[in-house]
C-alpha beads as a LAMMPS data file, in Angstrom:
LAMMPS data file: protein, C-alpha beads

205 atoms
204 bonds

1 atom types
1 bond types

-500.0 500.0 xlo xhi
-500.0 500.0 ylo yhi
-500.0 500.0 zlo zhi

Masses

1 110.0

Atoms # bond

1 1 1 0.000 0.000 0.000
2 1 1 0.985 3.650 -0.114
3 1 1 1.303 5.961 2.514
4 1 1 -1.757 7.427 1.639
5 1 1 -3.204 4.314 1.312
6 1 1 -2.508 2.850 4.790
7 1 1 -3.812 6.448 6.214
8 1 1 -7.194 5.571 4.768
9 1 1 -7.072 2.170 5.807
10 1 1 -6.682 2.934 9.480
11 1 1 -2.783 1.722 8.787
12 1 1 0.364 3.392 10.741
13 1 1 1.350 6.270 8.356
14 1 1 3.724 9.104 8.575
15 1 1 2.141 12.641 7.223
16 1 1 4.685 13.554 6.070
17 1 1 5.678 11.658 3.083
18 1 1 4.408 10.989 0.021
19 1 1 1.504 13.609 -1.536
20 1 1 0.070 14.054 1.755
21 1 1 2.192 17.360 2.889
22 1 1 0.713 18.936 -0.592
23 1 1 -2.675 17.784 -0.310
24 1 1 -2.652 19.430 3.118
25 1 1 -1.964 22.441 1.901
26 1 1 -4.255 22.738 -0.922
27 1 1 -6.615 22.155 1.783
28 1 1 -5.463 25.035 4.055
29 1 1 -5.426 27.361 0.941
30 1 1 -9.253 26.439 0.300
31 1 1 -10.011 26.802 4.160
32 1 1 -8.111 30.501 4.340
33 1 1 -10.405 31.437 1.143
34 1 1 -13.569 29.501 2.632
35 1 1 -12.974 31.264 6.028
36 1 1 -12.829 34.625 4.604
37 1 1 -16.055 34.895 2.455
38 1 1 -18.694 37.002 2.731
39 1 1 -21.729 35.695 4.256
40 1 1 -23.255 37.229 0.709
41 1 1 -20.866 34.837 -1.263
42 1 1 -23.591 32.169 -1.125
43 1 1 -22.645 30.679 -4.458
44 1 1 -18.893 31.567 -3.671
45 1 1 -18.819 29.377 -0.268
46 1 1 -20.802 26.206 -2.343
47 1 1 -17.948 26.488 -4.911
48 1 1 -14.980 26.437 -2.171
49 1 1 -16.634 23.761 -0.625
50 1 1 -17.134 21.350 -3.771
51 1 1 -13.286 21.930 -4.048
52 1 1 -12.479 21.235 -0.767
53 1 1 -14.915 17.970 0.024
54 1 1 -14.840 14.367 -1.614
55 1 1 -18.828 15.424 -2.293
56 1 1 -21.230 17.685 -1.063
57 1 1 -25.151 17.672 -1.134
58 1 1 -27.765 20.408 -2.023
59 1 1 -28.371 23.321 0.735
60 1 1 -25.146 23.079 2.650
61 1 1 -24.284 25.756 4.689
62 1 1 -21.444 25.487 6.836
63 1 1 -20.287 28.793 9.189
64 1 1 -16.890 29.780 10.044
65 1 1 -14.137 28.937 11.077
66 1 1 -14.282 25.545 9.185
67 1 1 -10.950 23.580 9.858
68 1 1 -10.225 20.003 8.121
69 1 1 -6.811 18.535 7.892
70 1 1 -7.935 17.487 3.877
71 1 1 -11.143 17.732 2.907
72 1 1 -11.254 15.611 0.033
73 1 1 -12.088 12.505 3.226
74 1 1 -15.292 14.437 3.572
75 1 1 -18.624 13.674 2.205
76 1 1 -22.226 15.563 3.274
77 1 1 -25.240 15.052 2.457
78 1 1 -28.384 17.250 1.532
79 1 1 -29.293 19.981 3.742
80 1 1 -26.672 19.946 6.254
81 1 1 -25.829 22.293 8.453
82 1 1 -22.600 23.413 10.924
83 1 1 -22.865 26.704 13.300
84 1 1 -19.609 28.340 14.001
85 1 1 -15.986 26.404 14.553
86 1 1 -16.548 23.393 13.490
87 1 1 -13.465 21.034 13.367
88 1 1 -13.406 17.526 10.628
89 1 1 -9.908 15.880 10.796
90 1 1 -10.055 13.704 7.963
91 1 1 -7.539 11.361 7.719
92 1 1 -10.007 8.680 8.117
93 1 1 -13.141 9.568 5.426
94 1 1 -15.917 11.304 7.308
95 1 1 -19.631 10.715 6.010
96 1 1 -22.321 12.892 6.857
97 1 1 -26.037 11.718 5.847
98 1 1 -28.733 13.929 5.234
99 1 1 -30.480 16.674 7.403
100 1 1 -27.832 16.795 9.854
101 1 1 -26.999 19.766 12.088
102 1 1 -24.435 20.435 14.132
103 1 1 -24.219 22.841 16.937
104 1 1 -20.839 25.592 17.146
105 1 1 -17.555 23.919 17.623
106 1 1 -18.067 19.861 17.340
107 1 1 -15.256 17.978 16.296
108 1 1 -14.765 14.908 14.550
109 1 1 -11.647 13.586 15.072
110 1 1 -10.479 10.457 13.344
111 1 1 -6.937 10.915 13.671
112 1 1 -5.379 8.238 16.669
113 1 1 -1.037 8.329 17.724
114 1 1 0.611 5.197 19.283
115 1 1 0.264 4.524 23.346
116 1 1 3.801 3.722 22.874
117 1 1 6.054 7.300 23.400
118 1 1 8.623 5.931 20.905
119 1 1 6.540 5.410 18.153
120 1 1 4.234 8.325 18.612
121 1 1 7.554 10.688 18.584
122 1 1 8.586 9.390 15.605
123 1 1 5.713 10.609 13.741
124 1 1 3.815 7.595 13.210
125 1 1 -0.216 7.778 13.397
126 1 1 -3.568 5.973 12.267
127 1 1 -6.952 7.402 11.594
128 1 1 -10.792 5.427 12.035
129 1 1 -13.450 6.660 9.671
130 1 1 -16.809 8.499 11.614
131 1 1 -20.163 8.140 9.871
132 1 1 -22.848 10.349 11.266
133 1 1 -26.562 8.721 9.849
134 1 1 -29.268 10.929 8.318
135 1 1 -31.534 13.813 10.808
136 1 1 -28.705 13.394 13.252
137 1 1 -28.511 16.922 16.094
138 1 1 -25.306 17.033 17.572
139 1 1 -24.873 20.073 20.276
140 1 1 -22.167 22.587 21.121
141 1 1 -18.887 21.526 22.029
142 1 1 -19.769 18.009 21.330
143 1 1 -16.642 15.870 20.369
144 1 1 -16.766 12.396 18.181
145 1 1 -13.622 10.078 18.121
146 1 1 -12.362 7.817 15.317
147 1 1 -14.295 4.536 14.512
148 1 1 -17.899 6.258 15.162
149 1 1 -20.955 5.499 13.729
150 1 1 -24.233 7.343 15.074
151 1 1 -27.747 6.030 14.155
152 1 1 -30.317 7.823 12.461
153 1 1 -32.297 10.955 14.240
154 1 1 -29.864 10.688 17.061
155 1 1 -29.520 13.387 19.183
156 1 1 -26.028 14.246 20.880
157 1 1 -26.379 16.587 23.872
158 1 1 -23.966 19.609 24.694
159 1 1 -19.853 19.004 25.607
160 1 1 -20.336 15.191 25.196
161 1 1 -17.517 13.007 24.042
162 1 1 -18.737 10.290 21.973
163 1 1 -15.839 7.465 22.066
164 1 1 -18.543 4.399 21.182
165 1 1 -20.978 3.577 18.192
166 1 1 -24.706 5.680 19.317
167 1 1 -27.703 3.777 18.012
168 1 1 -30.180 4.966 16.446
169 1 1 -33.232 7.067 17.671
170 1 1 -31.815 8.062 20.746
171 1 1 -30.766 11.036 22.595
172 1 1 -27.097 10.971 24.258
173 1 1 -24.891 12.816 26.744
174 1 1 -21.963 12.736 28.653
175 1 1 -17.973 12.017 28.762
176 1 1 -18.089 9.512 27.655
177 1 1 -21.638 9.304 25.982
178 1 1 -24.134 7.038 26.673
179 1 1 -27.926 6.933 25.991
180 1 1 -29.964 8.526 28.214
181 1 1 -32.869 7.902 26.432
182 1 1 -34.626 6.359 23.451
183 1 1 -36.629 9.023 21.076
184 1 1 -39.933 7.647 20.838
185 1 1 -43.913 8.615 19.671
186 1 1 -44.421 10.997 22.730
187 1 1 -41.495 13.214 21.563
188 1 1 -43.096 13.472 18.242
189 1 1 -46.336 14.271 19.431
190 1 1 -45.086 16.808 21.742
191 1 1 -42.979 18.702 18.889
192 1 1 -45.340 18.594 16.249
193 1 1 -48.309 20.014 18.445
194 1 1 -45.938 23.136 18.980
195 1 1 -44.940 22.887 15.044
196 1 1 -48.652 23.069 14.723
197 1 1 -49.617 25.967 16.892
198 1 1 -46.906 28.001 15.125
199 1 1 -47.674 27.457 11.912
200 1 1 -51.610 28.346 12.767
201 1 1 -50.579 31.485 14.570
202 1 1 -48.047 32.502 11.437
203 1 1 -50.769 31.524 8.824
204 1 1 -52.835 34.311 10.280
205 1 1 -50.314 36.967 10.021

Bonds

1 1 1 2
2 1 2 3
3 1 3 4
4 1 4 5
5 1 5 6
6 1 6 7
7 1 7 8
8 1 8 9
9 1 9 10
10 1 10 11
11 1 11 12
12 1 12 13
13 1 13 14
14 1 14 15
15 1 15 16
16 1 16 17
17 1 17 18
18 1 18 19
19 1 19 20
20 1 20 21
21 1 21 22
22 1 22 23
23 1 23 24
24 1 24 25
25 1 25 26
26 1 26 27
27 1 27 28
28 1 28 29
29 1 29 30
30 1 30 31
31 1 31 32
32 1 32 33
33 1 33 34
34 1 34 35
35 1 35 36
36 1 36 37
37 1 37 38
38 1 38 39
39 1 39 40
40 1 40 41
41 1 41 42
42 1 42 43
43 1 43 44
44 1 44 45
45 1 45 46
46 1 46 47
47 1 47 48
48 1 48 49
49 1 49 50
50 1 50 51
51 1 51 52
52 1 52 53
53 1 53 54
54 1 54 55
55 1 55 56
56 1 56 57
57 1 57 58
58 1 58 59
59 1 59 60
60 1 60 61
61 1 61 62
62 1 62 63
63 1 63 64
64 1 64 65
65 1 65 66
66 1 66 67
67 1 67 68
68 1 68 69
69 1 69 70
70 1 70 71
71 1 71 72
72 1 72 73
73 1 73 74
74 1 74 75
75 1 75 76
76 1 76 77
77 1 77 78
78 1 78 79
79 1 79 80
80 1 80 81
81 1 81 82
82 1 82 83
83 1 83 84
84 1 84 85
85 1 85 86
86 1 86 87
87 1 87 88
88 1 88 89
89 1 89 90
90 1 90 91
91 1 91 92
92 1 92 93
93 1 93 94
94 1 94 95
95 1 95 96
96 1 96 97
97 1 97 98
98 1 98 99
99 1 99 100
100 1 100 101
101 1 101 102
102 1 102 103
103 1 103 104
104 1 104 105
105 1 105 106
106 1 106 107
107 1 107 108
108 1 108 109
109 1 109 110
110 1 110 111
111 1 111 112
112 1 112 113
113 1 113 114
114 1 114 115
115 1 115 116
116 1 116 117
117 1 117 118
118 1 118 119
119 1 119 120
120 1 120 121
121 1 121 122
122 1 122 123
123 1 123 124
124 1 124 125
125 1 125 126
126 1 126 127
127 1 127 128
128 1 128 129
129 1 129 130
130 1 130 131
131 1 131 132
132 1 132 133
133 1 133 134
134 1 134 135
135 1 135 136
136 1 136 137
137 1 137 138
138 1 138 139
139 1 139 140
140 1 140 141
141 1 141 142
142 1 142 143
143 1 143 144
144 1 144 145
145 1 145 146
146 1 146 147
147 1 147 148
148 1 148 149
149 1 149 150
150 1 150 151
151 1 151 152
152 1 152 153
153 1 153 154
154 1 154 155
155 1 155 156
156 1 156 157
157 1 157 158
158 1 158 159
159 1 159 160
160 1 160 161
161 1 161 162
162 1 162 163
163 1 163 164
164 1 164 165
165 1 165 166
166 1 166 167
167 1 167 168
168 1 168 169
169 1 169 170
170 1 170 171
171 1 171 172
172 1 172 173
173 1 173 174
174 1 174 175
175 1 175 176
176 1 176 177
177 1 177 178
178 1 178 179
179 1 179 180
180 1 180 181
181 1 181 182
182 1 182 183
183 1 183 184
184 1 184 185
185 1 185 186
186 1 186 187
187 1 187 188
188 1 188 189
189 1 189 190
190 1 190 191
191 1 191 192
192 1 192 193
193 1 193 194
194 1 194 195
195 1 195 196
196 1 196 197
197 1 197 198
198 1 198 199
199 1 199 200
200 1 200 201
201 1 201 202
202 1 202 203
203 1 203 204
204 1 204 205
């Protein structure tokens, strides 16, 4: 395998050798542009984007200060949504579903260095992929480590370090995570009752 190969692969790699040194830097040139566009520059911010990720869905809007180590390791989906600061260290592919939203300054993190001082020193590291499902929330601060997958419509509360798979359908919080809850018909009900009242008071106005 390459270098860049085992770094995908979840492999020992070095950074820097091989194509990865430029490839970093192509993607800090994109984020300095990205980072300094006008929040007018609709259409300018989608094309920095599609340059920067391996593939991005319709109605993305991500704010500053976005921060990935590549970006090409990056793949959202339709209508997602970041508030400020959010971090995506991609050296490990990150996928993002649909309808997602995250709140200012989560981090995904798949990079991981050796227990072993030695080896770390030397500049040897591996990555794990994260794969966040479709209508996920994930709140402020939160933090997701290498080699997680969250279910579907899960909800990740405030400062919570997510270092395990989350099912599906849940709502989670903590360091580390774990459920507190499942999501479930009365949350629904309760939700689109208020969704309902809204919309009859607005329809009047």
């Amino acid at each position: 395998m390459t270098n860049e190969e085992r770094m995908k692969s979840g492999e020992l790699y070095i950074a820097s050798k091989g194509d990865l040194p430029a490839k970093q830097r192509r993607a800090r040139l994109l984020m300095e542009k990205y980072n300094r566009t006008s929040i007018t520059d609709l259409t300018g911010r989608r094309e920095l984007l599609q340059q920067l990720f391996g593939a991005v869905g319709e109605h993305v809007y991500i704010e500053p200060r976005l921060a990935v180590d590549y970006g090409e390791n990056i793949r959202v989906g339709d209508r997602f949504y970041a508030n400020y600061d959010p971090i995506m260290l991609d050296v490990a592919p990150i996928t993002i579903g649909a309808d997602v939203m995250f709140g200012p300054r989560v981090s995904l993190l798949t990079p991981g260095h050796p227990l072993d001082a030695a080896v770390r020193v030397a500049g040897y590291e591996y990555a794990k992929p994260i794969t966040i499902g479709d209508r996920v929330w994930i709140g402020g601060e939160v933090t997701v480590l290498g080699g997680v997958t969250i279910g579907d419509n899960t909800v990740v509360g405030a400062g919570a370090v997510v270092t395990k798979d989350l099912p599906a359908n849940v709502v989670a919080v903590g360091n580390p995570a774990r459920v507190l809850r499942p999501l479930g018909p009365e949350d629904a009900a309760t939700w689109q009752a208020q969704r309902a009242a809204y919309d009859a008071e607005f329809a009047q106005q």
